[in-house]
Structures are given as C-alpha cells and as structure tokens.
N, C-alpha and C positions, 0 to 999 in steps of 0.2 A: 611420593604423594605430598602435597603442599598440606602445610595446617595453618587453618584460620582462627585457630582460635584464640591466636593475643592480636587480632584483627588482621585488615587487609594496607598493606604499605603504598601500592600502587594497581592504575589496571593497566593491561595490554589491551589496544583498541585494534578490534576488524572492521573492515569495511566491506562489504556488498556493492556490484552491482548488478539490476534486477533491468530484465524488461517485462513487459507486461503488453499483449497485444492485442487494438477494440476493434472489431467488427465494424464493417461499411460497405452497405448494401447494393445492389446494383445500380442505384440510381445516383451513389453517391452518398447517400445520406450518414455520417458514420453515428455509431451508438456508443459515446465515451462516456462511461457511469461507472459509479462504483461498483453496481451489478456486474459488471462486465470484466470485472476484473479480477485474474486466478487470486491474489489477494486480498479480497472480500472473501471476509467470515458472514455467511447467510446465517449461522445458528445466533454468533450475540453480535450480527451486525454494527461489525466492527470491523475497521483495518487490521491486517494480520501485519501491517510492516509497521506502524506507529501505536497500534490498541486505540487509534480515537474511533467514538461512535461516524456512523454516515449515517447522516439525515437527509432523505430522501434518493437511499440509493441504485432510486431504478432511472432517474433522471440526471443526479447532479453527482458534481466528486467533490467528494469533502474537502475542505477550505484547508483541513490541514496534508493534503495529499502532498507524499514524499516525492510522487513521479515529474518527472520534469520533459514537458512532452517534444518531438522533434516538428511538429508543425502546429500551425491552429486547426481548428476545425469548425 
C-alpha cells in the first residue's frame, strides 16, 4: 500500500472515453441539452464529467461541455 504521507512525487494520468447519446424525433428535430444527457446530475445540476454548473439545462449545453460532438445539428 503506497504512503502519502511525506507527500505525493508524481500522478499517473487515465484517460476516458465516453459517448453520450441525444434523442431525435421523428421529424427530425434532435434534443441536444444537458438534460439529455446520462451525465447530467439533475440533484446539483451539474456535469458529472467536468462538476461545472449547466445553466439552462433543459435547452442549452454548457459552454464548458467536455463532449465533442460527430455532426451539427
């Protein structure tokens, strides 16, 4: 077991990656919101992948969104 207690020397870095998948209706229309996505915290409406607040997230995705999408929409 590692001891921290005369501190930490270095980190080992992980990397992720995530897809996240938005809803789009029969007409077309898709719904890409932060609501919509498995990684929206509804309780402190927050990103569970960055902890930033989403400000209005039944409409928009937060400015600091981690996802990097494969088409517009």
């Amino acid at each position: 077991m590692a001891d921290f207690s005369d501190g930490v020397s270095r980190f080992i870095v992980g990397t992720a990656t995530v897809k996240a998948y938005f809803p789009v209706d029969l007409k077309g229309n898709p719904s890409v919101c932060c609501e919509q996505c498995p990684f929206f915290n509804r309780r402190s409406v927050r990103c569970n992948l960055n902890e930033q607040i989403c400000n209005y997230p039944g409409k928009y995705i937060g400015g600091s969104c981690p996802l990097e999408f494969e088409e517009t929409y």
